[in-house]
C-alpha positions as CSV (number, residue, x, y, z in Angstrom):
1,X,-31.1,-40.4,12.7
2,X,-28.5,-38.2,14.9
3,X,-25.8,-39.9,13.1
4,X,-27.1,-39.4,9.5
5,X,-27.3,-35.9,10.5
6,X,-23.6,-35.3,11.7
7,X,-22.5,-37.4,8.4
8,X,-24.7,-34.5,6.3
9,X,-23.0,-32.0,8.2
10,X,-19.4,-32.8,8.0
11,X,-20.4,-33.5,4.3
12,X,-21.4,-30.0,4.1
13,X,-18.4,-28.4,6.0
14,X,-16.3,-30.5,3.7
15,X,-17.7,-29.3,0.0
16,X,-17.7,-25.6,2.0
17,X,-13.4,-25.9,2.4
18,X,-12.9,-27.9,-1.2
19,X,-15.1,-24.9,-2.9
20,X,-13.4,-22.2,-0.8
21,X,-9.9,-23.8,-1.6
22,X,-10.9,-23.8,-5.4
23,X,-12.2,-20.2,-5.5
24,X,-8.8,-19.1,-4.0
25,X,-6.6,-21.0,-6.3
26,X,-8.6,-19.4,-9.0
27,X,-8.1,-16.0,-7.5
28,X,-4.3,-16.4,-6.7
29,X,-3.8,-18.1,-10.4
30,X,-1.1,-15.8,-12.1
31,X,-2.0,-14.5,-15.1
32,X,-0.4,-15.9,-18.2
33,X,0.5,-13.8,-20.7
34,X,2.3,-16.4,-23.0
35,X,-1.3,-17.0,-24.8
36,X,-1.2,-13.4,-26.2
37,X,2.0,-13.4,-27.8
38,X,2.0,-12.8,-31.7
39,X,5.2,-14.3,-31.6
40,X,6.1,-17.2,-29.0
41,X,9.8,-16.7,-29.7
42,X,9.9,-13.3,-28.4
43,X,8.9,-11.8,-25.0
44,X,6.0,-9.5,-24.6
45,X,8.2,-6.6,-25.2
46,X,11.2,-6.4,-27.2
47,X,13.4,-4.5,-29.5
48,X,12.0,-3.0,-33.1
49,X,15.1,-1.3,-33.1
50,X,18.4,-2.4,-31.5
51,X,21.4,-0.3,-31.9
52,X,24.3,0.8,-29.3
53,X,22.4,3.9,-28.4
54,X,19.3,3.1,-29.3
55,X,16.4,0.2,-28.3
56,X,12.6,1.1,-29.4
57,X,10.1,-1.2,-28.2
58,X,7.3,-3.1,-30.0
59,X,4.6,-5.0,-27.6
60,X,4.1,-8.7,-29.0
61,X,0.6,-8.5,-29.2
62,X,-1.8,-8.4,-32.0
63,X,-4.4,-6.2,-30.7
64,X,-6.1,-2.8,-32.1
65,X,-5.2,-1.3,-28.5
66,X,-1.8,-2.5,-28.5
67,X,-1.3,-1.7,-32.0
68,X,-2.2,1.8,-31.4
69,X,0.8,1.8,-28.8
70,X,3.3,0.6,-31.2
71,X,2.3,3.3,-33.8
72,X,2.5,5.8,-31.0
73,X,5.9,4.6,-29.8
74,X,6.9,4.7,-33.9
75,X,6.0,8.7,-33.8
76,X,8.1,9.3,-30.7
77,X,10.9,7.3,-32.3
78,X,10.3,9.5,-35.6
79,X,10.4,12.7,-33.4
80,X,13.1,12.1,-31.6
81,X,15.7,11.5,-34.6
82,X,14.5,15.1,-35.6
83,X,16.7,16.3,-32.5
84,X,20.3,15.9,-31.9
85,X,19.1,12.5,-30.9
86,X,21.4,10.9,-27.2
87,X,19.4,7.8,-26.9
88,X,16.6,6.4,-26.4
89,X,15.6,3.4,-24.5
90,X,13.2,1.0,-22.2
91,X,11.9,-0.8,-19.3
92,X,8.8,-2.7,-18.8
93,X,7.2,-5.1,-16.2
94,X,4.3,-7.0,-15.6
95,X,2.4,-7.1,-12.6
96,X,-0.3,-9.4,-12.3
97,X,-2.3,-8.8,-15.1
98,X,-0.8,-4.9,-16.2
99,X,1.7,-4.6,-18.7
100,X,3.7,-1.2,-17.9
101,X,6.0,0.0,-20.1
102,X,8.5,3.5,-19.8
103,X,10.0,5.0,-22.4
104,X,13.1,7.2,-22.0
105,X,14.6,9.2,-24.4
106,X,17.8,12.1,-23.7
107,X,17.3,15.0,-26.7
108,X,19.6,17.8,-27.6
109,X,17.7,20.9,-28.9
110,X,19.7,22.6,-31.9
111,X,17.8,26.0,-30.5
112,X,18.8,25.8,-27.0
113,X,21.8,23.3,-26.9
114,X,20.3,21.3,-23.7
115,X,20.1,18.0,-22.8
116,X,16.4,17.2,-21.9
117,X,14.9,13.9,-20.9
118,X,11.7,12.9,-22.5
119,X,9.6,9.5,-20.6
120,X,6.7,8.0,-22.1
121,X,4.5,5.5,-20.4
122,X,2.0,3.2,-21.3
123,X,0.2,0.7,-19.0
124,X,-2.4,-2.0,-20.2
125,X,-4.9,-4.1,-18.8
126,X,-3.7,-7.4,-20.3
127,X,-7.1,-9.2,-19.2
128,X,-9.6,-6.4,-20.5
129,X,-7.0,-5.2,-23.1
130,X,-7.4,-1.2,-22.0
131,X,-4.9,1.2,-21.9
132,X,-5.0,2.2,-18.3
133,X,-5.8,6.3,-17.9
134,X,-3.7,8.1,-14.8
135,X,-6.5,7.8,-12.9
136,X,-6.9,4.0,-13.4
137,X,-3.4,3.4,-12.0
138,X,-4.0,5.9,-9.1
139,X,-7.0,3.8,-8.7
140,X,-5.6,0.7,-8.7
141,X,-3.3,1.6,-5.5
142,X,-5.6,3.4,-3.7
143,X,-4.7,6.8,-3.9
144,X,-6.8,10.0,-5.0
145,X,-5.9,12.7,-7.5
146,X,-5.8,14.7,-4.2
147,X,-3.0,12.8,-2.3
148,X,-0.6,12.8,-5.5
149,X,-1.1,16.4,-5.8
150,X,0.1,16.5,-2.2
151,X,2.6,14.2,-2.5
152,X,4.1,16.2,-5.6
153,X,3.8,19.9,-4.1
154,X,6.0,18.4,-1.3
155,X,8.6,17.1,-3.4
156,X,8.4,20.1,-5.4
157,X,8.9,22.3,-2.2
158,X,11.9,20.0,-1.1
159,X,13.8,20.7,-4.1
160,X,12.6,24.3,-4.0
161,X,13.6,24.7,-0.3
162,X,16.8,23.4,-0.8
163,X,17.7,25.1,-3.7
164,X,17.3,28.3,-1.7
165,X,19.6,26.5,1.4
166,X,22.3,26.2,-1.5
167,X,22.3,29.8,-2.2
168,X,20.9,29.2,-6.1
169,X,18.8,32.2,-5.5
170,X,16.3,33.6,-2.4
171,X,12.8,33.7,-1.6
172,X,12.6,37.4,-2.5
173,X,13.9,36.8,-6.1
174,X,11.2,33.6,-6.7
175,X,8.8,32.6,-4.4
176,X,7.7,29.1,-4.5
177,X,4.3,29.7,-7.9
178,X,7.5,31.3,-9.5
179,X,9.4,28.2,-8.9
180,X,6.8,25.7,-10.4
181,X,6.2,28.1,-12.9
182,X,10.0,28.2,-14.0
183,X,9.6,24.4,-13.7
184,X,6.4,24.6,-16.4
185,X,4.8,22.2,-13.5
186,X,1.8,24.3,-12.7
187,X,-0.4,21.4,-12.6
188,X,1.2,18.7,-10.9
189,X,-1.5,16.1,-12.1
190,X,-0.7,16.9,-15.3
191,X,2.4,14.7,-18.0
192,X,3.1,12.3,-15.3
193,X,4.2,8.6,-16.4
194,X,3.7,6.7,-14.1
195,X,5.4,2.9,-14.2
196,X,4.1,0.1,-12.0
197,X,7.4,-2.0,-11.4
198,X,6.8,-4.9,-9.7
199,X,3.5,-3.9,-8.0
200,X,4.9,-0.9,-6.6
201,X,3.7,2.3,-8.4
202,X,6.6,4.6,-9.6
203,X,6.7,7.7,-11.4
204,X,8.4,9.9,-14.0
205,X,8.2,13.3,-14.4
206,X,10.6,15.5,-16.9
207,X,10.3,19.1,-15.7
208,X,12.5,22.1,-17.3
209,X,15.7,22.4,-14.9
210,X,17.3,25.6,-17.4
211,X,16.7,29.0,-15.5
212,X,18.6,31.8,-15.0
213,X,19.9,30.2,-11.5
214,X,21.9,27.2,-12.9
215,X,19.7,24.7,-11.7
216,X,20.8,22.4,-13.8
217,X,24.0,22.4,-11.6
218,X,21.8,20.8,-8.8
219,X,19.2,18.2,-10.5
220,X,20.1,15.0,-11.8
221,X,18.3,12.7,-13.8
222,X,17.3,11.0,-10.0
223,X,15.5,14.1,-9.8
224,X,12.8,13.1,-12.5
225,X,11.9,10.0,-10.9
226,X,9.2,9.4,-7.5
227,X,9.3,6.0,-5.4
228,X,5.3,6.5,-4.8
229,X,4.6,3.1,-3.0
């Protein structure tokens, strides 16, 4: 009876570790996109338009939500050959199950005669087929609306404080609202793109570097983009 009893049990602890090992194989499965492709010949994301300044994006997915994308990508496209057009290009990744996709495109306006930088991000749930909102991503790492507010206003006062060090202007002449003002950043939650690369969140944020001071002496196009995690 004893021994019918210990053969029951390591029975027991036995189904226990196969179902436990099954469970996590399920869980750690990597998501396969490959079964969503309109086209199995291309990748996920590829080229519409291929020239030597310019590569527009299509996502190879026939889906309303993804669709939508691709239409909105069309209008930037559209928008941007208004301009005195530099180029316009992209970079995507998937991680895990989220597709991210940036958009960057370098404008010359006829009015003002500056080179501007446009981004453009999309990020989609590839499992529930959602367009992933700002808060979704922030979500999905962990971090409140709070935090990135925090995280930007010190970035913000970096460049700010340095500016100052390099004699661009002083304190007295623009205090630091005057600086984000100038920068037309007031709300720092607001036109971010944020890009997950690699399961690392990364973010890009165009902000107007054409004052009276010369900034644009001292930003770069480095300055537009934030390492997050």
């Amino acid at each position: 009876m004893l021994k019918d009893k210990k053969i029951i049990i390591i029975i027991v602890v036995v189904l226990l570790i196969l179902i436990s090992i099954f469970l996590l194989l399920i869980k750690n499965k990597k998501f396969n996109y490959n079964n969503l492709l309109s086209n199995k010949d291309l990748d996920i994301v590829y080229p519409k338009v291929n020239t030597e300044t310019d590569k527009v994006p299509n996502i190879n997915i026939n889906n309303e939500v993804i669709n939508n994308i691709n239409k909105d990508i069309d209008n930037i496209y559209e928008d941007y050959l208004i301009f005195s057009a530099g180029s316009f290009s992209y970079n995507y990744n998937v991680s895990k199950d989220t597709l991210s996709l940036i958009i960057t495109a370098y404008i010359t306006r006829p009015e003002s005669n500056n080179l501007d930088i446009i981004y453009k991000s999309y990020n989609v749930d590839l499992k529930k087929m959602k367009l992933l909102t700002d808060k979704d991503i922030l979500d999905k790492f962990n971090i409140t609306e709070e935090k990135m507010n925090y995280y930007l206003s010190n970035k913000f006062f970096n460049y700010y404080s340095d500016l100052i060090n390099n004699n661009y202007f002083t304190q007295e002449q623009c205090d630091f609202k005057c600086f984000l003002e100038s920068k037309n950043v007031e709300n720092l939650l607001d036109n971010n793109n944020y890009y997950i690369n690699n399961n690392h969140l990364e973010l890009y944020k165009s902000f107007n570097i054409y004052t009276d001071y010369n900034e644009e002496k001292y930003f770069n196009e480095n300055s537009f983009h934030f390492i997050v995690t």
